[in-house]
VEXKOL-490749 format. One line per 2 residues: number of its first residue (from 1); their letters; for each residue x, y, z of C-alpha. Coordinates in steps of 0.1 Angstrom, whole numbers, plus 5000, padded with zeros to 4 digits. Example, Ala and Ser with C-alpha at 12.3 -4.5 7.8 and 13.67 -1.06 7.14 Angstrom:
REM VEXKOL-490749
1	as	5123 4955 5078 ~ 5137 4989 5071
//
This chain:
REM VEXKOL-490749
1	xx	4769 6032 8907 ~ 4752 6060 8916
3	xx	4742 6071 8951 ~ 4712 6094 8963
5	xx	4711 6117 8996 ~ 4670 6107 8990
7	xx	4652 6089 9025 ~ 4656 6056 9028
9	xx	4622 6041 9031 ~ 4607 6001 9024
11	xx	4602 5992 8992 ~ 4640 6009 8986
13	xx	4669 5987 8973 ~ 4702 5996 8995
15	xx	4741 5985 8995 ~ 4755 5979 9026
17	xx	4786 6005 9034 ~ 4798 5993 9071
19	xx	4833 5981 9063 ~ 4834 5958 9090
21	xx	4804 5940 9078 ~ 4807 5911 9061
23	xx	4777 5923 9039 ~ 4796 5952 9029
25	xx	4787 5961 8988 ~ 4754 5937 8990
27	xx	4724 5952 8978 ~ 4693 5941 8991
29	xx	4657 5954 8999 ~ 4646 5977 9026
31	xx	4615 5954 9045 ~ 4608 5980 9073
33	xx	4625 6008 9091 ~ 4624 6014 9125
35	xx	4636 6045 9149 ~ 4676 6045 9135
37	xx	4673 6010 9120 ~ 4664 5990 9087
39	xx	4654 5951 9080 ~ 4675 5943 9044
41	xx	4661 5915 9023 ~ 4689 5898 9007
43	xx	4680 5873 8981 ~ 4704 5848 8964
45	xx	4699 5817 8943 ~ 4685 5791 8967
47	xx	4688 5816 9005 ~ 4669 5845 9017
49	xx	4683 5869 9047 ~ 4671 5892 9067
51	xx	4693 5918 9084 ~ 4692 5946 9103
53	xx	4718 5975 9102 ~ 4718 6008 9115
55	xx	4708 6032 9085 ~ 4740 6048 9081
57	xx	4756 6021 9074 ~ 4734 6016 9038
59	xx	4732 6040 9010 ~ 4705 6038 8984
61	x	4717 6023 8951
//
């Protein structure tokens, strides 16, 4: 996997890097970001969640 040092903006699909989350390594969509923040869509077979983490904690996939 390859990572980018590009802005991470909506629209952008991110993995989680926080090693005491319990999302760490799940990729997911960016819905909105907001001052230091980011909403991640993560989809999977029959759930949808939305979560917010601080935006270095996510690197763009």
């Amino acid at each position: 996997m390859e990572f980018s040092n590009k802005p991470i903006l909506p629209g952008s699909i991110v993995v989680v890097k926080d090693v005491n989350s319990i999302y760490r390594g799940y990729k997911g969509f960016v819905q909105r970001v907001t001052n230091k923040t980011a909403a991640v869509l993560f989809e999977g077979g029959n759930w949808d969640k939305l979560v917010t983490f601080q935006l270095n904690n996510l690197e763009l996939v």
